[in-house]
C-alpha positions as CSV (number, residue, x, y, z in Angstrom):
1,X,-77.5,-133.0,-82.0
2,X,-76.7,-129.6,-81.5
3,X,-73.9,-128.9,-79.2
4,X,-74.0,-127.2,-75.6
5,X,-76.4,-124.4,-75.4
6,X,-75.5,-121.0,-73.8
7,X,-78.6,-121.5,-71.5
8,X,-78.2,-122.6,-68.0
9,X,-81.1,-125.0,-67.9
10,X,-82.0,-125.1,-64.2
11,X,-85.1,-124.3,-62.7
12,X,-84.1,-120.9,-62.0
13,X,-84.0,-120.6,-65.6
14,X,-87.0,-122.9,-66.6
15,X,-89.2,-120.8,-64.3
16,X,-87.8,-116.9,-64.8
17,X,-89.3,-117.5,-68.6
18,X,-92.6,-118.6,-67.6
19,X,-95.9,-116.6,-68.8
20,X,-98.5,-116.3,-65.9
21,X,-100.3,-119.7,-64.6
22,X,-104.2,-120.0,-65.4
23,X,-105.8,-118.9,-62.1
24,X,-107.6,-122.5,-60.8
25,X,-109.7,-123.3,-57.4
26,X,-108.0,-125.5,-55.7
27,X,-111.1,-127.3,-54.0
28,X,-111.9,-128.3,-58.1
29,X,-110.3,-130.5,-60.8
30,X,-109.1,-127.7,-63.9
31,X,-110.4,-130.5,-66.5
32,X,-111.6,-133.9,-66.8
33,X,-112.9,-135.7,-69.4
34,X,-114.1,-139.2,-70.5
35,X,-112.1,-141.7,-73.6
36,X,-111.9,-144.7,-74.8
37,X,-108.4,-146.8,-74.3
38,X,-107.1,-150.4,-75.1
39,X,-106.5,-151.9,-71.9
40,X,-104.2,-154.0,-70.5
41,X,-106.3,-157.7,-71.0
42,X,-107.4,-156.7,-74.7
43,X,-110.5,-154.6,-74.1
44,X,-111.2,-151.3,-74.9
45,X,-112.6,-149.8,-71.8
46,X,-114.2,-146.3,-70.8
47,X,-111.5,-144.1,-68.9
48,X,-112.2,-141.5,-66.8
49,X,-109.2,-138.3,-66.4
50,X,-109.4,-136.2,-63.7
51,X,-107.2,-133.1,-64.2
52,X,-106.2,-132.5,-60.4
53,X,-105.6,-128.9,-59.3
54,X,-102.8,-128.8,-56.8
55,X,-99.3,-127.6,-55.4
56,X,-97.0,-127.7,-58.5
57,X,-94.8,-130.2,-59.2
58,X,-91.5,-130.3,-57.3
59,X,-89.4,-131.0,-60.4
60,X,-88.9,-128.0,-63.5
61,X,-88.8,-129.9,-66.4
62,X,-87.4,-128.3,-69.3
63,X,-91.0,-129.0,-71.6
64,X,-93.0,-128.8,-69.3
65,X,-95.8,-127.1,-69.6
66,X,-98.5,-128.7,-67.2
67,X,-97.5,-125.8,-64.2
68,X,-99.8,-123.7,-65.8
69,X,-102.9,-125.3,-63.8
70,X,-101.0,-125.7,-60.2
71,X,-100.8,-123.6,-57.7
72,X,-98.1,-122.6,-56.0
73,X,-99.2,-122.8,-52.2
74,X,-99.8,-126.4,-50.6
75,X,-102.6,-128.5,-51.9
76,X,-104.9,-128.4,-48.8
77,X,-106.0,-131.5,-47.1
78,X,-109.1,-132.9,-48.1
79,X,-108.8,-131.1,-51.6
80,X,-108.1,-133.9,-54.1
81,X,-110.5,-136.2,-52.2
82,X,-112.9,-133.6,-52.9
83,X,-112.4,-132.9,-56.5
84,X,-112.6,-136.5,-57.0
85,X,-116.4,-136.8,-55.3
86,X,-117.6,-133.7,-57.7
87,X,-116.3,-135.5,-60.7
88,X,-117.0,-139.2,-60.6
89,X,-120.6,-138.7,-60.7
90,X,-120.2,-137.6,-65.0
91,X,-118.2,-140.5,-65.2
92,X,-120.8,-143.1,-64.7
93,X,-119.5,-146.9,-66.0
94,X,-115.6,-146.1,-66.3
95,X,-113.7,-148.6,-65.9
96,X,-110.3,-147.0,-65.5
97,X,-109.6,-143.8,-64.3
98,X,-106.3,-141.8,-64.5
99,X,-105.8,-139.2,-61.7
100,X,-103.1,-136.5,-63.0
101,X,-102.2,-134.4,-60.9
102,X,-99.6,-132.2,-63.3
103,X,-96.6,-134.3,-62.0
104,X,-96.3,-137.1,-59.2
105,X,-98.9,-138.2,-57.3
106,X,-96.8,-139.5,-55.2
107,X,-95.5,-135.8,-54.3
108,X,-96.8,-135.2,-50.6
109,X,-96.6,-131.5,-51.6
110,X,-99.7,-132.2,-54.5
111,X,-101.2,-135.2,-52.8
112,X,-100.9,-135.4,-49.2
113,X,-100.7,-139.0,-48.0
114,X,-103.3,-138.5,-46.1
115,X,-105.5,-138.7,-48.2
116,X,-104.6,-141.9,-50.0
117,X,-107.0,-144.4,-47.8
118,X,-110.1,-141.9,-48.9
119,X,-109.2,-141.2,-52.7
120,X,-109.3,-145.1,-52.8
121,X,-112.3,-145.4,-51.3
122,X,-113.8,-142.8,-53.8
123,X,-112.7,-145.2,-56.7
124,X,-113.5,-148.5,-55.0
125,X,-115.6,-149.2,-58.0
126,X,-113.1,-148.8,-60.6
127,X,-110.7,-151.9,-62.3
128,X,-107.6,-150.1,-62.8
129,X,-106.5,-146.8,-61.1
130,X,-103.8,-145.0,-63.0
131,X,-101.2,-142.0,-61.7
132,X,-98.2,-140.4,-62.5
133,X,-94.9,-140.8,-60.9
134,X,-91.4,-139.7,-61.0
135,X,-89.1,-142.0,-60.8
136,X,-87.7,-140.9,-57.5
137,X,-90.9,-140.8,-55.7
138,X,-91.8,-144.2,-56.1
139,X,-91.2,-146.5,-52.9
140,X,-93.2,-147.4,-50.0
141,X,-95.9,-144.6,-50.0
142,X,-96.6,-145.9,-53.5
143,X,-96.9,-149.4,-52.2
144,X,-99.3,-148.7,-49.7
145,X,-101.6,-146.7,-51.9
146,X,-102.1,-149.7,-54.0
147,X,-102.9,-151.9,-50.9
148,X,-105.5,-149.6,-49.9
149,X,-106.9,-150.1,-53.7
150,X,-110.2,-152.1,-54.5
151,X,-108.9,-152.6,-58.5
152,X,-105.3,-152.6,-59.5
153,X,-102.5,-150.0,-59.9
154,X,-100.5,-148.3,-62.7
155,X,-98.0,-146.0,-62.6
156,X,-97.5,-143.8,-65.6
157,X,-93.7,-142.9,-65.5
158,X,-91.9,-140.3,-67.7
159,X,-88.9,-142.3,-69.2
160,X,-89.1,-139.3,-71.9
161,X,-85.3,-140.4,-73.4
162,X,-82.6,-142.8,-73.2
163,X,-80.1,-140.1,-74.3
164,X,-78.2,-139.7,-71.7
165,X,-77.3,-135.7,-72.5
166,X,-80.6,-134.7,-73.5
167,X,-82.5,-136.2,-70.3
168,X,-79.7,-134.5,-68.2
169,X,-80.5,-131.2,-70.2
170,X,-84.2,-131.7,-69.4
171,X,-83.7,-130.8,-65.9
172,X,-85.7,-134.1,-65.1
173,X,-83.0,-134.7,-62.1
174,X,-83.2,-138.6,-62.9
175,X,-81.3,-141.0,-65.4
176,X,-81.9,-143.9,-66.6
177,X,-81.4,-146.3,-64.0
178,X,-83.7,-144.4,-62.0
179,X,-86.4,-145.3,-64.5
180,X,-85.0,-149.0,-64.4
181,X,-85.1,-149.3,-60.8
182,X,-88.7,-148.0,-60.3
183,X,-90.3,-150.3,-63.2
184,X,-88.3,-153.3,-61.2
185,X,-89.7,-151.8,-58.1
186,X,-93.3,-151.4,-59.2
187,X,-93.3,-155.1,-60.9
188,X,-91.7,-156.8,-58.3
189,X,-94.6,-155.9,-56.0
190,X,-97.3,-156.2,-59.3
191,X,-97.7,-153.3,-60.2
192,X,-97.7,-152.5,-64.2
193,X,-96.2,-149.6,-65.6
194,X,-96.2,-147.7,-68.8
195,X,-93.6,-145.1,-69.7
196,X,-93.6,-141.3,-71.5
197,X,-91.7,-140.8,-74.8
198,X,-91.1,-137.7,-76.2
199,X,-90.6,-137.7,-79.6
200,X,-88.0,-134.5,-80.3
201,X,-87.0,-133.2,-77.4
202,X,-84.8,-130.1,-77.8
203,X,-81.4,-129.9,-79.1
204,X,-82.4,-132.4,-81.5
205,X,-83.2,-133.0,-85.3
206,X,-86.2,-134.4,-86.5
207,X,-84.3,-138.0,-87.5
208,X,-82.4,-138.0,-84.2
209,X,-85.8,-137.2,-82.6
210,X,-87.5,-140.4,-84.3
211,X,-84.2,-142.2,-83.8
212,X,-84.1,-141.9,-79.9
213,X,-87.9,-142.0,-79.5
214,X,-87.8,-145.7,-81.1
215,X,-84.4,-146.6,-78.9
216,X,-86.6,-145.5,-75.8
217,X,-89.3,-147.4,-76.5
218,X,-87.6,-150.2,-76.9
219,X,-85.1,-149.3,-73.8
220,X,-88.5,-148.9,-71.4
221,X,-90.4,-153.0,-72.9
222,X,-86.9,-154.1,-72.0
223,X,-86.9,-152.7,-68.5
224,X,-90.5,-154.4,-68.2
225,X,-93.2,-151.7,-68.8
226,X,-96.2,-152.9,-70.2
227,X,-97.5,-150.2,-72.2
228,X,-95.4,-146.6,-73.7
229,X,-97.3,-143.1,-75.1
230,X,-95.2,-141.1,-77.3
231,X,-96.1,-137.8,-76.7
232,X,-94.3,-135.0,-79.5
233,X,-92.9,-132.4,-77.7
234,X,-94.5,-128.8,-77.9
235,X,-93.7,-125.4,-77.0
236,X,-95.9,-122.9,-75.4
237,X,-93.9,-123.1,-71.8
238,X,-91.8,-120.2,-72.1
239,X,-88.3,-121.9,-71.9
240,X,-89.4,-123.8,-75.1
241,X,-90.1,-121.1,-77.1
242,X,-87.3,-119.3,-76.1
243,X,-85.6,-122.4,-77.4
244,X,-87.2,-122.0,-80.8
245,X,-86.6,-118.7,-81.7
246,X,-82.7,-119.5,-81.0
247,X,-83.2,-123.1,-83.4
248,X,-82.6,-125.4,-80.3
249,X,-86.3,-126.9,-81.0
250,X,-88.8,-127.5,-82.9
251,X,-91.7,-129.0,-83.5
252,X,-91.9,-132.7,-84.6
253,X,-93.6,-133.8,-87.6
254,X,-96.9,-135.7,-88.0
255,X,-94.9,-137.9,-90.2
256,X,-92.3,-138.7,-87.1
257,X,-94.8,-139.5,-84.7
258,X,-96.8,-141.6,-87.7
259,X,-93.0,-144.1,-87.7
260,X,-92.3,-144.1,-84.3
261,X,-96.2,-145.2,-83.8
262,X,-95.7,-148.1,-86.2
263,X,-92.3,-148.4,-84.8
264,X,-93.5,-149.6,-81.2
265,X,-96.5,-151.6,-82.7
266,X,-94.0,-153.8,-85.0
267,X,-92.6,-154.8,-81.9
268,X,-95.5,-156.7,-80.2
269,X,-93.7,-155.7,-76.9
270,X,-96.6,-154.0,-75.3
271,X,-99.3,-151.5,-75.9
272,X,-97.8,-148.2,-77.8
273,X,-100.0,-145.6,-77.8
274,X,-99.8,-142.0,-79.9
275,X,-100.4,-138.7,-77.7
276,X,-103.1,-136.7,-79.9
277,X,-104.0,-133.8,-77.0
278,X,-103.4,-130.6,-79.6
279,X,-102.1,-133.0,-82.2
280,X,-103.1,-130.3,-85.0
281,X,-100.2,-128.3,-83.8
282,X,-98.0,-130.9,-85.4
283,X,-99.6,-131.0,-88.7
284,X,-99.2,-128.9,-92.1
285,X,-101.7,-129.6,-94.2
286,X,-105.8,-129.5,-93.7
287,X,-106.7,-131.6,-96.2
288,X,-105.3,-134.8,-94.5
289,X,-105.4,-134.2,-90.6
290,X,-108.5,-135.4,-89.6
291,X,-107.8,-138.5,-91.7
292,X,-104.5,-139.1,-90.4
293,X,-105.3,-138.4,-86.2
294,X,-108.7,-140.8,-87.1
295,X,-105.9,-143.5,-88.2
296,X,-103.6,-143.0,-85.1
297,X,-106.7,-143.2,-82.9
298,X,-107.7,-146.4,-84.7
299,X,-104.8,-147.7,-84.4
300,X,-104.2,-146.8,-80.4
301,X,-107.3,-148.8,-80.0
302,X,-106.6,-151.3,-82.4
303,X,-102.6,-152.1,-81.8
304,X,-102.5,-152.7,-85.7
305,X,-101.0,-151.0,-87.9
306,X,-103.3,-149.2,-90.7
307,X,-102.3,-148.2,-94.0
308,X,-101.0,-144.6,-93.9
309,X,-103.6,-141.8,-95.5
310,X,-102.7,-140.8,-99.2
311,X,-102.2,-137.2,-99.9
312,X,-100.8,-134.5,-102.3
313,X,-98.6,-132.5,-99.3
């Protein structure tokens, strides 16, 4: 690990290197889209993924780079129930549905409370309802939303490291425990979790990255979620760029992300899955890609491992 960098690291920081947002209407989801996952109970089920526009996220994160489709005045009532109605009708038969909203959706500030007894009326239909949520947003709001829920709840929580430096350096303004204490919060009352791993966060090397990613995978089944995603880290937010051009990051290999998948399978501890969104930013030869994500997709669906692709590079 490198040692202390001559950046501050704070939001006022993380936000003075920004580019410019996209410009989004807040009265309409930026994306959504329709894939399949493993669930839960073995099956691989349809999944819907709403793309909420909204207020942005309270929290800077150092990687971050999901601001780009917020705005930055207050979501307005009625919005997200809205952009919900417009989409669900392309998303005929899913099964699951995960609304992001580009942070917590338990952040009043992106999704008013009062809104939750509608949004779950919208999805009424639906098995399994799954939303983002930072650690220290989780509590009795949370609770309620999933009593007001026809299917069940899951709460997608960014554990991202168990190094204690680097998550301090990620601005994430949680540690550890926090993470702990809403996975016992969320189970205690039912509720499954699964957790965020990055896989190289700045300020470390490529075998520190693979290193920590495989010690917070196993950190986060120990703490009792029931499923992890290991999303490689990326720049394109400003601050992470910025990082880059001075050596504090870069960009994990296909290879890493290829170990730290079979990593987390090995362990039968839970569902592991492999982040692909832009996954060809990760890869350096052309020949192989497509073979190699069409292997970690298999195997995301599969929870087996699959003989790794053969290739010259």
């Amino acid at each position: 690990m490198r040692s202390d960098p001559v950046y501050p690291l704070d939001s006022e920081w993380i936000v003075s290197n920004r580019p410019k947002r996209n410009k989004i209407d807040s009265l309409m989801p930026y994306g959504w889209s329709v894939e399949k996952e493993l669930s839960f109970d073995g099956r691989v089920k349809d999944t819907g993924i709403i793309f909420l526009s909204n207020q942005e996220c309270s929290f800077k994160c150092l990687m971050c780079d999901l601001w780009k489709n917020t705005t930055t005045s207050p979501t307005p009532l009625g919005a997200i129930s809205k952009q919900i109605k417009l989409t669900l009708p392309h998303m005929k038969g899913v099964k699951q549905i995960k609304l992001y909203n580009s942070g917590s959706f338990f952040d009043e500030k992106s999704v008013p409370f009062e809104e939750y007894d509608k949004i779950a009326s919208l999805v009424s239909g639906i098995e399994t309802v799954i939303v983002e949520g930072h650690p220290l947003l989780i509590n009795e709001k949370s609770l309620y939303f999933n009593d007001q829920l026809y299917g069940e709840l899951e709460v997608a929580i960014g554990l991202e490291t168990v190094h204690p430096e680097i998550l301090r350096k990620l601005n994430k303004k949680m540690n550890v425990e926090d993470f702990s204490n809403a996975v016992h919060f969320l189970n205690d009352h039912q509720i499954r979790s699964r957790a965020f791993i990055l896989l190289r966060p700045p300020f470390m090397s490529e075998k520190e990255g693979v290193y920590w990613a495989k010690k917070s995978i196993e950190f986060a089944f120990e703490n009792g979620v029931e499923c992890c995603t290991v999303i490689p880290v990326r720049p394109g937010n400003g601050a992470m760029d910025l990082l880059m051009e001075n050596g504090d990051f870069n960009k994990p290999s296909l290879d890493s992300l290829e170990e730290v998948l079979d990593f987390g399978i090995s362990l039968k501890a839970g569902r592991v899955f492999a982040d692909t969104w832009d996954l060809h930013l990760f890869s350096t030869c052309n020949a192989c890609f497509e073979k190699r994500k069409h292997r970690l997709e298999k195997i995301n669906l599969s929870q087996e491992t699959v003989q790794k692709i053969s290739c010259g590079c």
